[in-house]
OpenMM code with the backbone's topology and positions (N, CA, C; nanometers):
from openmm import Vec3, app, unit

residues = "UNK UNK UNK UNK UNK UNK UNK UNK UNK UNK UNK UNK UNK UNK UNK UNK UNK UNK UNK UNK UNK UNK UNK UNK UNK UNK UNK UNK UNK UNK UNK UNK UNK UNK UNK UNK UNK UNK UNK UNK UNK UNK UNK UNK UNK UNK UNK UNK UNK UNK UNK UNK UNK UNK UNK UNK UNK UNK UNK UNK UNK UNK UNK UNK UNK UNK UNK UNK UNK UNK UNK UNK UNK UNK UNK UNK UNK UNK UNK UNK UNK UNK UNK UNK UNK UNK UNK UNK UNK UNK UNK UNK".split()
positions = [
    Vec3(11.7177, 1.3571, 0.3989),
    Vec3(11.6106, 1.4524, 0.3773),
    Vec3(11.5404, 1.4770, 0.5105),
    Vec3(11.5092, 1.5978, 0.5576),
    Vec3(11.4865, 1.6318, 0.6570),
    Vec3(11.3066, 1.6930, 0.6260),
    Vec3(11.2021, 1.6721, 0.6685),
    Vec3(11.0724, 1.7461, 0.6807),
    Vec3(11.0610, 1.8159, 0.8268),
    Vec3(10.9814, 1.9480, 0.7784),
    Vec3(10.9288, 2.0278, 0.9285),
    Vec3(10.8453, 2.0951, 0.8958),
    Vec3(10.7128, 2.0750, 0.9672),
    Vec3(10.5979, 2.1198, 0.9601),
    Vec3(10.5027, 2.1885, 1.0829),
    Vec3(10.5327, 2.3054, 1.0345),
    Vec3(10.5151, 2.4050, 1.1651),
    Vec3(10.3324, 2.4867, 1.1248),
    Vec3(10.2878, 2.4607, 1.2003),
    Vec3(10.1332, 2.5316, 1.2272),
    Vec3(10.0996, 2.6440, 1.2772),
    Vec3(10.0645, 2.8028, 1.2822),
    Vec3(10.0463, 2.8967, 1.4120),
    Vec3(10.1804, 2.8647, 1.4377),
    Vec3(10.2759, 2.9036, 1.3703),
    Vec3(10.4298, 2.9394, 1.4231),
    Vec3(10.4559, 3.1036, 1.4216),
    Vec3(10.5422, 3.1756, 1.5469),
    Vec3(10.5442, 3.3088, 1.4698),
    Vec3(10.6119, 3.3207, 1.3151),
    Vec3(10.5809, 3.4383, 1.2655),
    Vec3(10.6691, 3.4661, 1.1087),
    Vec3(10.7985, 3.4683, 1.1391),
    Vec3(10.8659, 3.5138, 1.2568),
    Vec3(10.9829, 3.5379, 1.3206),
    Vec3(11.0411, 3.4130, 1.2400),
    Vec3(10.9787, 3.3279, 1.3444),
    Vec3(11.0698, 3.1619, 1.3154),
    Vec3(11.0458, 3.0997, 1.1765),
    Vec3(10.8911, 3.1122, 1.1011),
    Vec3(10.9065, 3.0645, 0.9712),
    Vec3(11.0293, 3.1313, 0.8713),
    Vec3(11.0437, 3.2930, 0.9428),
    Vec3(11.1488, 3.3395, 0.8176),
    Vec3(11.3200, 3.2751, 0.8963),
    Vec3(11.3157, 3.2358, 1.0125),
    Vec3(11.4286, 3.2002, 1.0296),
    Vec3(11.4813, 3.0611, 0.9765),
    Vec3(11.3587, 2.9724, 0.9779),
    Vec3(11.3590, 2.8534, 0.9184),
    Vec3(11.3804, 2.8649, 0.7758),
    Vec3(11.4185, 2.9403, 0.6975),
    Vec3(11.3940, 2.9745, 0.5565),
    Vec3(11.5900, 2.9774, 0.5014),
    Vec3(11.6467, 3.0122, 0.6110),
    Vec3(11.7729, 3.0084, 0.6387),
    Vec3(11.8326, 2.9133, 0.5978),
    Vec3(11.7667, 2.7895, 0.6259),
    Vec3(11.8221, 2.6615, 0.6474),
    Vec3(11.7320, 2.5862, 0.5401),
    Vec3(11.6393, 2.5698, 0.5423),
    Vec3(11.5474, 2.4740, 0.4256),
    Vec3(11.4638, 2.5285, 0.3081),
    Vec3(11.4558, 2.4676, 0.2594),
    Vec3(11.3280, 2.5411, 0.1653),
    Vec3(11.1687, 2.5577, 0.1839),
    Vec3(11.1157, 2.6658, 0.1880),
    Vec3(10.9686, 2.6890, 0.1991),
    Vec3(10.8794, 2.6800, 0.1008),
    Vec3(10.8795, 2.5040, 0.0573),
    Vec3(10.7330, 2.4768, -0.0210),
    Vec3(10.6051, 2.4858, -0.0274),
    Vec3(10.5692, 2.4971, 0.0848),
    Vec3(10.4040, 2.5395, 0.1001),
    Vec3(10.3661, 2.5757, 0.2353),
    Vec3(10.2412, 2.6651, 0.2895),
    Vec3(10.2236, 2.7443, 0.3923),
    Vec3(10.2631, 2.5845, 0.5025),
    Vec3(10.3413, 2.6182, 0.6021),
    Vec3(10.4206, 2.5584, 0.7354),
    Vec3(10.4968, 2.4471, 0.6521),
    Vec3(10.5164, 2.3757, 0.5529),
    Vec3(10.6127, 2.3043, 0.5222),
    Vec3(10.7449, 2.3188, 0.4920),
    Vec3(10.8779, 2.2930, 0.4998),
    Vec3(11.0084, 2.2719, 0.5180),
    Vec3(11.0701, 2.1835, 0.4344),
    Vec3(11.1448, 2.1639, 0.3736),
    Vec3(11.2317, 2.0364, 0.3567),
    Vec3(11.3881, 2.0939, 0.3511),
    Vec3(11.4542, 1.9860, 0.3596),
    Vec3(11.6057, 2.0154, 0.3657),
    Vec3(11.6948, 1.9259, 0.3815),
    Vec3(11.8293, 1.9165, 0.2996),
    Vec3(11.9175, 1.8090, 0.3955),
    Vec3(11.9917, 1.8643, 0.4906),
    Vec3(12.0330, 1.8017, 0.5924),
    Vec3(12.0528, 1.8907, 0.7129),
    Vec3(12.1420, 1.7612, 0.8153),
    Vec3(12.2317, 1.8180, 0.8596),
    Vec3(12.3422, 1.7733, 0.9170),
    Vec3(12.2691, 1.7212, 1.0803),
    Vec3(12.3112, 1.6236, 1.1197),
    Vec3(12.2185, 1.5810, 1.2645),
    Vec3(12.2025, 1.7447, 1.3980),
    Vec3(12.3730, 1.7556, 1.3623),
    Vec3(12.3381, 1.8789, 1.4373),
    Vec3(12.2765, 2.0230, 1.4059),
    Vec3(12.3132, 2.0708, 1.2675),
    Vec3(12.2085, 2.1883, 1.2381),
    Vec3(12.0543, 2.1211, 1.2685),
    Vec3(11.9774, 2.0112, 1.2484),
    Vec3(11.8539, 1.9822, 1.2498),
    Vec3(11.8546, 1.9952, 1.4128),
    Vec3(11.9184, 1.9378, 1.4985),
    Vec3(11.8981, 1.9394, 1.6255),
    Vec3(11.8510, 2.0952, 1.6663),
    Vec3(11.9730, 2.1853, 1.6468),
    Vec3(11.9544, 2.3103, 1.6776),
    Vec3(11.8411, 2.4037, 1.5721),
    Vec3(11.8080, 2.3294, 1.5116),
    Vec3(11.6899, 2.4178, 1.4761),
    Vec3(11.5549, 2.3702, 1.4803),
    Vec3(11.5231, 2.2452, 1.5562),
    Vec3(11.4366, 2.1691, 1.6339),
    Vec3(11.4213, 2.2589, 1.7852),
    Vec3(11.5453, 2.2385, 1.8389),
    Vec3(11.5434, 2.3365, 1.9774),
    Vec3(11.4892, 2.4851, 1.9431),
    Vec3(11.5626, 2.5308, 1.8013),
    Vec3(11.4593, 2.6461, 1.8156),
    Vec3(11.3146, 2.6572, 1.7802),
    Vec3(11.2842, 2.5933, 1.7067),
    Vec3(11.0952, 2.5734, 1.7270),
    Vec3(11.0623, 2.5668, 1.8558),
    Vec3(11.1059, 2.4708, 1.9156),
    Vec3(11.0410, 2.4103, 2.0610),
    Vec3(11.0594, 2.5630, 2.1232),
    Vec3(11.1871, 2.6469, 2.1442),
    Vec3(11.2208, 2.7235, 2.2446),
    Vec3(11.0952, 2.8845, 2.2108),
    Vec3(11.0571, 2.8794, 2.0158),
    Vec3(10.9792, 2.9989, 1.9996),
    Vec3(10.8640, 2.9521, 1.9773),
    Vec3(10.8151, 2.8409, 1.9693),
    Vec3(10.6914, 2.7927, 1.9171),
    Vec3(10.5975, 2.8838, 2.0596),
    Vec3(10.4509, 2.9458, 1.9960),
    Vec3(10.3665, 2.9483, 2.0708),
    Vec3(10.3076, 2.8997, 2.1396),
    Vec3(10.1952, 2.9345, 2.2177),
    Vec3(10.1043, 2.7629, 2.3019),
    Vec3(10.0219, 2.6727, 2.2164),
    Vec3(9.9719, 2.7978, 2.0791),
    Vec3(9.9158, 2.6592, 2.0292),
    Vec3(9.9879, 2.6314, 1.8963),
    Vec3(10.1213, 2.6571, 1.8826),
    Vec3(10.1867, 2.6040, 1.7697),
    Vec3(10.2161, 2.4355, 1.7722),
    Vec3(10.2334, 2.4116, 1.6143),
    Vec3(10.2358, 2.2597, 1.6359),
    Vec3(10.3090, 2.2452, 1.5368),
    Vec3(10.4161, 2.1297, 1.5862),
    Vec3(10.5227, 2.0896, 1.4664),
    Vec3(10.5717, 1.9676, 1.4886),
    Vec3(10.6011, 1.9220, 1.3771),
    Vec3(10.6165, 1.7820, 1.2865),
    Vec3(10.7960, 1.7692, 1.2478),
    Vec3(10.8702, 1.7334, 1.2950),
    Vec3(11.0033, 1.6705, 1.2445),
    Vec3(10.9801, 1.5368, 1.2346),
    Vec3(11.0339, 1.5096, 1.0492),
    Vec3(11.0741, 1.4253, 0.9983),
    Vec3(11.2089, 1.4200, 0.9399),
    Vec3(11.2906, 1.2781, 0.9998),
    Vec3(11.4245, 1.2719, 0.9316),
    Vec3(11.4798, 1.1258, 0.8742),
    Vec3(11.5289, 1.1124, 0.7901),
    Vec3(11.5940, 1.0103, 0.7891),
    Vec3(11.6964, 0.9798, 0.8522),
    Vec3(11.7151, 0.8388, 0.8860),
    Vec3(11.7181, 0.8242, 1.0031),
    Vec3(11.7794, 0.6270, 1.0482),
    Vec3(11.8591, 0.5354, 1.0649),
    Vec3(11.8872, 0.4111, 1.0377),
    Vec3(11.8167, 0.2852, 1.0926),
    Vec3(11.5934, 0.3454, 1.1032),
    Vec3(11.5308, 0.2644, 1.2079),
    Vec3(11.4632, 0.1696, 1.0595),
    Vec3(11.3746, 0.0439, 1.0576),
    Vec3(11.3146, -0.0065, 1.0323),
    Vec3(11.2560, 0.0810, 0.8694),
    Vec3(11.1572, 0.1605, 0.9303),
    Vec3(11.1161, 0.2498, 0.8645),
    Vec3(11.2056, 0.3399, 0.7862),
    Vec3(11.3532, 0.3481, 0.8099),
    Vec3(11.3732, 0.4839, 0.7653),
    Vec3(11.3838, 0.6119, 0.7887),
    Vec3(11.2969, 0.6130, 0.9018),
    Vec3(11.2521, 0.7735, 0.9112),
    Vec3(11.2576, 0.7658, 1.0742),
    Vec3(11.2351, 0.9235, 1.1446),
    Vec3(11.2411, 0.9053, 1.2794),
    Vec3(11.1216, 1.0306, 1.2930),
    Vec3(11.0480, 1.0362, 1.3785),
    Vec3(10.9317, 1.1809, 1.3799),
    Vec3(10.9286, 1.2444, 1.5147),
    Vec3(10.9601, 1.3314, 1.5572),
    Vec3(10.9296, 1.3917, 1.6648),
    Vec3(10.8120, 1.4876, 1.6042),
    Vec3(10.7314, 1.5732, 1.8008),
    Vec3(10.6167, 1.6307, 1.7513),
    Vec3(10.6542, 1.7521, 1.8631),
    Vec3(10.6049, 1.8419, 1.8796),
    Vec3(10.6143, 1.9248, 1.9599),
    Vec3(10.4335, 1.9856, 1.9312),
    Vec3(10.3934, 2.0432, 2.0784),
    Vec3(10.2448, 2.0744, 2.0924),
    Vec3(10.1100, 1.9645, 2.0832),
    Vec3(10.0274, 2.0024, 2.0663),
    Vec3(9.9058, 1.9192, 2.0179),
    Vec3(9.8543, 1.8497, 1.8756),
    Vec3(9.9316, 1.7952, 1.8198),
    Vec3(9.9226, 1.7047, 1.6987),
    Vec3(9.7587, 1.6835, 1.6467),
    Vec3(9.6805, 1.6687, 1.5527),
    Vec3(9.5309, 1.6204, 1.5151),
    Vec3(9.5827, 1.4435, 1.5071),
    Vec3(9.6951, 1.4574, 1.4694),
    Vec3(9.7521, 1.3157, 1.4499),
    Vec3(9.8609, 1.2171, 1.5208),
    Vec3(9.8595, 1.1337, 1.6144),
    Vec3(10.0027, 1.0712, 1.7360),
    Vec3(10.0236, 0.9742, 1.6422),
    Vec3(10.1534, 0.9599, 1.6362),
    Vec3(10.2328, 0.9054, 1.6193),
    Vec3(10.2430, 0.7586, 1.7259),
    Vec3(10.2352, 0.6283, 1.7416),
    Vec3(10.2658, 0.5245, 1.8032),
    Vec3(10.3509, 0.4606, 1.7848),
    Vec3(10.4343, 0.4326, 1.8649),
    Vec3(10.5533, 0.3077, 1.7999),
    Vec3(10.4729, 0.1940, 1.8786),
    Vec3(10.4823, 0.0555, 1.7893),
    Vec3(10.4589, -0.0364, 1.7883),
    Vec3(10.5440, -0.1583, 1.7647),
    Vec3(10.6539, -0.1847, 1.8472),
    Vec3(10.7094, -0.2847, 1.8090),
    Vec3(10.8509, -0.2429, 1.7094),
    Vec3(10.8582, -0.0639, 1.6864),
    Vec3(10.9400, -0.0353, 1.5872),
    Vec3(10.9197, -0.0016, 1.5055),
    Vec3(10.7647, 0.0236, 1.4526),
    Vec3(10.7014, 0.0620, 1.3335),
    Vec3(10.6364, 0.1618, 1.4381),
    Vec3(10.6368, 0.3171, 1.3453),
    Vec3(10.5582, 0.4040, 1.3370),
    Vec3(10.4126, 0.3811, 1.3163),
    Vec3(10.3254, 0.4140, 1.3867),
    Vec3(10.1764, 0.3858, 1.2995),
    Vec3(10.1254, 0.4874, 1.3464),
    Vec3(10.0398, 0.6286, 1.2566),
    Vec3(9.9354, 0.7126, 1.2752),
    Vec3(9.8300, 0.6308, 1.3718),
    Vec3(9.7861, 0.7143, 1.4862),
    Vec3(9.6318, 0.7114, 1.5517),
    Vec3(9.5972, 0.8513, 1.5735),
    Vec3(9.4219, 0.8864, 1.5199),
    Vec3(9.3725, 1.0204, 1.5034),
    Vec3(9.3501, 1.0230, 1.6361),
    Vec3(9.3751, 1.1401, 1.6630),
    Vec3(9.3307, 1.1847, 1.8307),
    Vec3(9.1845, 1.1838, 1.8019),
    Vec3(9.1111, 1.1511, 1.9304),
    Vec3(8.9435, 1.1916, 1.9277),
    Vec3(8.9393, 1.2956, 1.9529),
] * unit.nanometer
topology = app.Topology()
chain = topology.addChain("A")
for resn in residues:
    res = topology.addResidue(resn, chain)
    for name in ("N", "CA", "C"):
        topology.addAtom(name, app.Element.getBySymbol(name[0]), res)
């Protein structure tokens, strides 16, 4: 299961993302998705995302957790690895 959560993305890319996953709620994604379709449609966020777009990949993934998260832009929320565990810290 794949999550992507895109903020201030153009419509361009939300309707291109629509291609590939399903559009459950305003910037959310889900999908199962092959390492490489997710790759290449990670590169395309990063390559159309705006300056202040912000996005969230979640995948499963063979770490501790389960899961693996990349971020692209300015997050409200970082991500820390700690030892191998993911842990949320709120930006000030």
């Amino acid at each position: 299961m794949t999550v992507l959560l895109v903020d201030r993305a153009p419509g361009k890319l939300r309707g291109e993302l629509t291609r590939f996953m399903l559009y459950i709620s305003e910037g959310v994604f889900v999908g199962r998705l092959s390492a490489p379709v997710r790759e290449g449609l990670w590169e395309m966020v990063v390559r159309q995302a705006r300056p202040r777009t912000v996005a969230v990949l979640v995948y499963a993934t063979d770490t501790d957790q389960g899961f693996a998260i990349r971020y692209h832009g300015k997050p409200a929320h970082k991500i820390e690895d700690f030892e191998g565990v993911a842990l949320v810290r709120l930006a000030p």
